[in-house]
One Martini backbone bead per residue (centre of mass of N, CA, C, O) as a GRO file, in nm:
protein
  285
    1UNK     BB    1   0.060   0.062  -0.022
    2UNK     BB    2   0.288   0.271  -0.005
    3UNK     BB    3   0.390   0.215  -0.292
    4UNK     BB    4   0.162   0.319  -0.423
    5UNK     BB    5   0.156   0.588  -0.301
    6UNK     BB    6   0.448   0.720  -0.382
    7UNK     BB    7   0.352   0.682  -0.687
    8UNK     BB    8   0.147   0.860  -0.689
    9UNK     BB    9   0.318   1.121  -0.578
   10UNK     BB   10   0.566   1.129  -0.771
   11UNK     BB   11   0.352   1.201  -1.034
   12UNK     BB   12   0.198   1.408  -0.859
   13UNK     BB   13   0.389   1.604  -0.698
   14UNK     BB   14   0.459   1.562  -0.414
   15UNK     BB   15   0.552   1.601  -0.120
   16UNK     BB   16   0.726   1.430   0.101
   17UNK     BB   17   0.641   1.558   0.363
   18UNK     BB   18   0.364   1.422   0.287
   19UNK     BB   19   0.383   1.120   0.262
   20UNK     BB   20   0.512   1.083   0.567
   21UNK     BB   21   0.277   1.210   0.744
   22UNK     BB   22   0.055   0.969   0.595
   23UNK     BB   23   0.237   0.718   0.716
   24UNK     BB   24   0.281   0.770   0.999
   25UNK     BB   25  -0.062   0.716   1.021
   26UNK     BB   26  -0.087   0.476   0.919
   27UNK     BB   27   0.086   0.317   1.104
   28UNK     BB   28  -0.052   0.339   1.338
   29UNK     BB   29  -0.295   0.179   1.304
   30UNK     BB   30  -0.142  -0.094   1.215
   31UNK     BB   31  -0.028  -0.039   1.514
   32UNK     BB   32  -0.301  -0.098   1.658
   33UNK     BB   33  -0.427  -0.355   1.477
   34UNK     BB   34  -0.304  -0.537   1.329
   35UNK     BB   35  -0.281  -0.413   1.020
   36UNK     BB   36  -0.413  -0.284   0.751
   37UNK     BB   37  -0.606  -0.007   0.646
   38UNK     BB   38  -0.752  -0.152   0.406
   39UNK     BB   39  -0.916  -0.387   0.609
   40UNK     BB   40  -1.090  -0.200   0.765
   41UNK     BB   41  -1.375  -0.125   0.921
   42UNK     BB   42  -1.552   0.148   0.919
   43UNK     BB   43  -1.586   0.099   1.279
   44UNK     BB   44  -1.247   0.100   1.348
   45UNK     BB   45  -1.202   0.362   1.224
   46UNK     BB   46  -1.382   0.539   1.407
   47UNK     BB   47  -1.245   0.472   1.652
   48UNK     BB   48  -0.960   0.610   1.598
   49UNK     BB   49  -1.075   0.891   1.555
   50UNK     BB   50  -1.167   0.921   1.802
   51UNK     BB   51  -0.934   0.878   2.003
   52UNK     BB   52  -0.768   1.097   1.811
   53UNK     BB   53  -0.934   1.353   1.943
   54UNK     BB   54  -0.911   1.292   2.236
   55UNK     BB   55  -0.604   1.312   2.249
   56UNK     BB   56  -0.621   1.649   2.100
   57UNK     BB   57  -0.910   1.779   2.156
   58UNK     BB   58  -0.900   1.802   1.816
   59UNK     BB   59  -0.949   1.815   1.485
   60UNK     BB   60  -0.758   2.016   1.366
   61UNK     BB   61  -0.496   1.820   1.427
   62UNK     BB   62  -0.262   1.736   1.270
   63UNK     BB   63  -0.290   1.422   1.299
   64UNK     BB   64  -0.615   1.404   1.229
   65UNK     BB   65  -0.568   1.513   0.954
   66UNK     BB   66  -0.357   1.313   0.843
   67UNK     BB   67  -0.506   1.045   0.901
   68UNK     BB   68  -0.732   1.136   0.693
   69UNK     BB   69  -0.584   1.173   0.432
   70UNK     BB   70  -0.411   0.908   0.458
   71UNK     BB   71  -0.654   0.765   0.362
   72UNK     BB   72  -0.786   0.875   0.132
   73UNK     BB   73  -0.561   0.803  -0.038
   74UNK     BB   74  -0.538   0.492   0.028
   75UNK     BB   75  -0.834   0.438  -0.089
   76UNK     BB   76  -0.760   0.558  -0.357
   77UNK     BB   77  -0.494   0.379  -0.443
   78UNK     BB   78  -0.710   0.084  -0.390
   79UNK     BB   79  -0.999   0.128  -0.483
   80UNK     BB   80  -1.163   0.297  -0.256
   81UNK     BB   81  -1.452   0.506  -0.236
   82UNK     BB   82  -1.633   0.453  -0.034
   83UNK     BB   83  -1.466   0.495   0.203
   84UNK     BB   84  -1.398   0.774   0.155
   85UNK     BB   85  -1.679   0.911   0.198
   86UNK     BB   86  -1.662   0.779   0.503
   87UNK     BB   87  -1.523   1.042   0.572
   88UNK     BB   88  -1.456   1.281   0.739
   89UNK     BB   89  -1.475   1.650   0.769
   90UNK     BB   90  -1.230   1.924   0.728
   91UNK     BB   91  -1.210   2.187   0.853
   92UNK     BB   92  -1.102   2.518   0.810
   93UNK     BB   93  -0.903   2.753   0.924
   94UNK     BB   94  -0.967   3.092   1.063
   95UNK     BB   95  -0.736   3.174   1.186
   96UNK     BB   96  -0.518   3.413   1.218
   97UNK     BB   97  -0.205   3.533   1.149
   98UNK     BB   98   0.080   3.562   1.307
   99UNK     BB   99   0.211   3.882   1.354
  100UNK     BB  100   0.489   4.118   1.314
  101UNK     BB  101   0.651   4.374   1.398
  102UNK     BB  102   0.914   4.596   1.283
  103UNK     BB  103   1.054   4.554   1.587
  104UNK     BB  104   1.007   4.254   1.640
  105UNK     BB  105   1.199   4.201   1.345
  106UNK     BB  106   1.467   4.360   1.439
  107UNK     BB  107   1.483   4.196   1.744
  108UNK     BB  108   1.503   3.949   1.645
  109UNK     BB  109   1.782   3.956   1.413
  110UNK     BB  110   1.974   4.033   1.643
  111UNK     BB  111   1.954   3.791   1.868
  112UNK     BB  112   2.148   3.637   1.707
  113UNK     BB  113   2.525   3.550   1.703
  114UNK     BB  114   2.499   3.399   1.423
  115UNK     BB  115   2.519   3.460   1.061
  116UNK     BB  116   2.348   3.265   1.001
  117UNK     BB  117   2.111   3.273   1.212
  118UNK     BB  118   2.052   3.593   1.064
  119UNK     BB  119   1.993   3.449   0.792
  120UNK     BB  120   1.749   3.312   0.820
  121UNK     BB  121   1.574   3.515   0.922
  122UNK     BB  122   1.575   3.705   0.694
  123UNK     BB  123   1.474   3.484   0.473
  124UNK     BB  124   1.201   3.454   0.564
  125UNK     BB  125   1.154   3.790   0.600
  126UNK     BB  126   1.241   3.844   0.292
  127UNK     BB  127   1.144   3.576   0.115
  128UNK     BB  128   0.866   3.411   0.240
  129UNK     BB  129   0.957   3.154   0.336
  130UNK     BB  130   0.951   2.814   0.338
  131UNK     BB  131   1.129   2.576   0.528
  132UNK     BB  132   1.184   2.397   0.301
  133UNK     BB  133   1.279   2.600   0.093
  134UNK     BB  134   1.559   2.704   0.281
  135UNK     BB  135   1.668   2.422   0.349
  136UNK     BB  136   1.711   2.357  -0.037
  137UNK     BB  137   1.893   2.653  -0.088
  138UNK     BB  138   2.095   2.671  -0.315
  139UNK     BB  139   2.360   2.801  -0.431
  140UNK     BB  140   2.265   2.820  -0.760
  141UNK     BB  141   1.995   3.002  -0.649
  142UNK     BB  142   2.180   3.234  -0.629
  143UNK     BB  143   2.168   3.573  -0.802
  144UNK     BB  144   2.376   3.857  -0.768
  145UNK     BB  145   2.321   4.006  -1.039
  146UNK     BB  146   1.996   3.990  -1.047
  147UNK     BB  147   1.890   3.942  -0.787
  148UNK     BB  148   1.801   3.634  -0.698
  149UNK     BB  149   1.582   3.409  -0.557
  150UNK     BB  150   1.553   3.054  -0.651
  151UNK     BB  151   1.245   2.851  -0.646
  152UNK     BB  152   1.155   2.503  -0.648
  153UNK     BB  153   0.921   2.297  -0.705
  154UNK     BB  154   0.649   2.220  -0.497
  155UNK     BB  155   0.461   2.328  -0.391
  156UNK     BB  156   0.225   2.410  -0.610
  157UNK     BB  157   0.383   2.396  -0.842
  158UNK     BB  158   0.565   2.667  -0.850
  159UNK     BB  159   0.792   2.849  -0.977
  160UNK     BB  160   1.039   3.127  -0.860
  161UNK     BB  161   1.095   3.449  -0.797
  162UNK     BB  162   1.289   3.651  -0.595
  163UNK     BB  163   1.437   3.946  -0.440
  164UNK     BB  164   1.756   4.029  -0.345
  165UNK     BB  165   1.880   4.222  -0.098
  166UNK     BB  166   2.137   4.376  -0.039
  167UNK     BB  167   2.163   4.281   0.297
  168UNK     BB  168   2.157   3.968   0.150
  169UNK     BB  169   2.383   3.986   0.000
  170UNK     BB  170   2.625   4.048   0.204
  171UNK     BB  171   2.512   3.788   0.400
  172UNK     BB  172   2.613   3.590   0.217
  173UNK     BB  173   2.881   3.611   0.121
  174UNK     BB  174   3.015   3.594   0.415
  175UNK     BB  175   2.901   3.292   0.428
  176UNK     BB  176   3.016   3.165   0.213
  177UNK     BB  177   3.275   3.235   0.266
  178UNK     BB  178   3.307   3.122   0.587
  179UNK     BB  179   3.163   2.823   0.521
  180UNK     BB  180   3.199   2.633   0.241
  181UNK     BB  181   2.960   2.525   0.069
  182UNK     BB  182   2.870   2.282  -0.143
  183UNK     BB  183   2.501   2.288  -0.183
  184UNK     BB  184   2.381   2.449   0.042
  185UNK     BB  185   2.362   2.716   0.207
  186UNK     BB  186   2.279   2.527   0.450
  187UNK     BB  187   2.487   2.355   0.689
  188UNK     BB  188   2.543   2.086   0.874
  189UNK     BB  189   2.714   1.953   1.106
  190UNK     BB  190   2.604   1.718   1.045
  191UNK     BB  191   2.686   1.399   0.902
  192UNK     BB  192   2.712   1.195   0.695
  193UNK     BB  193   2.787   0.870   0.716
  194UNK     BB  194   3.011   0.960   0.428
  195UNK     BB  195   3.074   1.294   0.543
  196UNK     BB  196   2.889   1.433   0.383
  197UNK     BB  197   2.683   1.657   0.375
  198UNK     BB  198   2.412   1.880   0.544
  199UNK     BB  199   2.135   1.972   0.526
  200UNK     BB  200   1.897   2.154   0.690
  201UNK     BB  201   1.622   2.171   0.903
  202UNK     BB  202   1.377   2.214   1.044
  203UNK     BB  203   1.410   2.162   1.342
  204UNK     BB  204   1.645   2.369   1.353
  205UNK     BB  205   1.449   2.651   1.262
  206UNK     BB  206   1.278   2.579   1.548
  207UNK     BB  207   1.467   2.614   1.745
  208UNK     BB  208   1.576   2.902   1.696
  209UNK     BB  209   1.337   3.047   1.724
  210UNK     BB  210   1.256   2.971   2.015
  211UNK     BB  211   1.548   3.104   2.121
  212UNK     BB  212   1.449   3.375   2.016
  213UNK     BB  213   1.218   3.416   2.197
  214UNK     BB  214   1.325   3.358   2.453
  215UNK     BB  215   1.448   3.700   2.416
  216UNK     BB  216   1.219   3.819   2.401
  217UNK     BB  217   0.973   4.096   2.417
  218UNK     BB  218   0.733   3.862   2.411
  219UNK     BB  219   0.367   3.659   2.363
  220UNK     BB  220   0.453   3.556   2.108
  221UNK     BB  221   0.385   3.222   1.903
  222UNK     BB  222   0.573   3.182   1.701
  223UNK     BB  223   0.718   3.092   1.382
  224UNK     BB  224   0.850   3.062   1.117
  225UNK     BB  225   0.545   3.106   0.939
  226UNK     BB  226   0.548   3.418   1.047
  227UNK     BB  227   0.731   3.543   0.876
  228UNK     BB  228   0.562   3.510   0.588
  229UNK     BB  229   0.332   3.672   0.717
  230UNK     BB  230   0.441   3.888   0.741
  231UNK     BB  231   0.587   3.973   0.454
  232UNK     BB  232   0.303   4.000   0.329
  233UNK     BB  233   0.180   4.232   0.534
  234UNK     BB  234   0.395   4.441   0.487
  235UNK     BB  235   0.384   4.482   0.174
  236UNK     BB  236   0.088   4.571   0.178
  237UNK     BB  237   0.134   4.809   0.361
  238UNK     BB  238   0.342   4.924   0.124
  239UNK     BB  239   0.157   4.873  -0.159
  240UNK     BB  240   0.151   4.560  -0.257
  241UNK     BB  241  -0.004   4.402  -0.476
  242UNK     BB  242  -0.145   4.112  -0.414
  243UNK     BB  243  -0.092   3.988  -0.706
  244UNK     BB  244   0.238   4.018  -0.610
  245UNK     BB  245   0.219   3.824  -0.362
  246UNK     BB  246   0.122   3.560  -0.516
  247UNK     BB  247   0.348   3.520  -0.634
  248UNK     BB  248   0.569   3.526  -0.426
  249UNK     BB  249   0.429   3.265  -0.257
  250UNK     BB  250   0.339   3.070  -0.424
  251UNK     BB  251   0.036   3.109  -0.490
  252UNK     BB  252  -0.271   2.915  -0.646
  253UNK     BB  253  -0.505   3.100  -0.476
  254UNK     BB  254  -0.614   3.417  -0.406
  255UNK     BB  255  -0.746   3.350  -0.150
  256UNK     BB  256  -0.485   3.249   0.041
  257UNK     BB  257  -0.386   3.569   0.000
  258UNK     BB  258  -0.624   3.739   0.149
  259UNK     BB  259  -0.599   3.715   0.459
  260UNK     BB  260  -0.382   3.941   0.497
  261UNK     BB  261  -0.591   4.176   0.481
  262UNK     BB  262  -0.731   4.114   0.794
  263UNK     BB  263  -0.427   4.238   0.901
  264UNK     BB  264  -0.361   4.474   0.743
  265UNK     BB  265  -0.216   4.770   0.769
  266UNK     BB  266  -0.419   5.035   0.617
  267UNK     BB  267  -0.405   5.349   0.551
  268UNK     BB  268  -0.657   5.585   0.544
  269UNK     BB  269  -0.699   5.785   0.226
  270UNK     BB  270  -0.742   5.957  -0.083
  271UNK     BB  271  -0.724   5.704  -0.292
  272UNK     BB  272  -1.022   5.591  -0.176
  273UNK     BB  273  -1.148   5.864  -0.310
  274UNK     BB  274  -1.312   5.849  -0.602
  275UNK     BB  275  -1.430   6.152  -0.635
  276UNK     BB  276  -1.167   6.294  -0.536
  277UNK     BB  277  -1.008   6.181  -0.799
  278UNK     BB  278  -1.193   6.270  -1.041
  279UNK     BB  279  -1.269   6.596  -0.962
  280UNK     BB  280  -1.092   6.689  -0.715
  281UNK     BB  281  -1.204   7.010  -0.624
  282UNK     BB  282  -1.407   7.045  -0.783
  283UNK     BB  283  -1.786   7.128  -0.853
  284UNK     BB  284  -1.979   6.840  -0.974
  285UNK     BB  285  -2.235   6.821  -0.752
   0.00000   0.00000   0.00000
């Protein structure tokens, strides 16, 4: 059943992390049951949902919604529709994204001593990164002359190009000579079996973020992806068009990116008053 998932996922794109994490759960169901998930019947399958949602308190939880998802799939490619039918949905969480102020984004990147520590934290909030796409990063993906950063598809299939600025410019270069990377932009001291490089994970990169959080004055319970948050509200702020937004974020779909809206302070000028903006001074009413 793995083997049919993972070639499902390999053909239509999906991310590897995502593969992981629904096989993650159906592991658990088949050693929870001694069985394999698609052999269980329908009445099996609720009794341990109802259990993962008393263990997490909410079905919004990630493990219940993998859970969910990842039989799903399981059903899709074994080709059990009914099965699939029967099983919850998933309400969509409406909770607006934690943002940081640019005050308390100027004391985050202060915050570590070490310039890769303090160039992580730039890259998520200075080109609204993805966990996994920062920790992908290849030196490669930087063009210095043309000040670009290729983000390569993964997520939503869609290749993009990100403005590299002056001052990760600047920090990126001092890590390079500093650090002298084989294939990756940040390199994890961990090595492979074979002493080859090792790219930094996840992991790292919320250890990171949870260290400099307890060392500011706030009670923001932020992670990486507040970064990504902040710098879409951000630019929004600044005057930057949502669809040139939706572009950054590499987002499919412009509902997902239109979120920011109702969190960015926008504030309200002569720009947005029609009449006066059509006919001037003059009394044309």
């Amino acid at each position: 059943m793995y083997a049919r998932i993972e070639r499902s996922f390999s053909l239509s794109g999906k991310a590897k992390s995502t593969l992981i994490n629904y096989a993650r759960c159906l592991a658990h169901i088949a050693v929870h049951y001694k069985m394999s998930p698609e052999k269980l019947d329908e009445e099996s399958i609720e009794d341990y949902l109802f259990l993962c949602k008393e263990q997490h308190k909410t079905p919004s939880a990630s493990f219940f919604k993998h859970t969910i998802y990842g039989l799903r799939a399981a059903y899709k490619v074994m080709n059990l529709p009914d099965r699939k039918i029967g099983l919850p949905q998933i309400k969509a969480q409406k909770n607006l994204p934690i943002v940081l102020s640019r005050k308390e984004v100027k004391e985050l990147l202060s915050t570590p001593k070490y310039l890769q520590h303090r160039l992580i934290l730039a890259l998520f909030y200075g080109c609204g990164l993805r966990t996994y796409e920062l920790c992908n990063l290849e030196i490669a993906d930087i063009d210095f002359d043309r000040k670009t950063v290729f983000i390569k598809k993964q997520k939503g299939r869609i290749d993009r190009y990100l403005p590299l600025s002056d001052h990760l410019a600047r920090g990126l270069k001092k890590h390079l000579a500093a650090e002298n990377p084989v294939t990756h932009i940040f390199e994890s001291r961990v090595k492979k079996a074979d002493g080859s490089a090792r790219q930094i994970t996840n992991s790292n990169t919320q250890w990171l973020i949870k260290e400099c959080r307890s060392k500011m004055a706030t009670h923001k319970k932020f992670t990486c992806h507040s970064l990504r948050h902040t710098y879409a509200t951000h630019l929004l702020e600044d005057g930057v068009n949502i669809l040139t937004v939706q572009k950054l974020l590499g987002h499919t779909r412009i509902e997902t990116t239109l979120i920011y809206l109702h969190v960015a302070h926008i504030e309200p000028s002569n720009k947005i008053n029609a009449l006066d903006n059509l006919y001037g001074d003059a009394e044309q009413i």
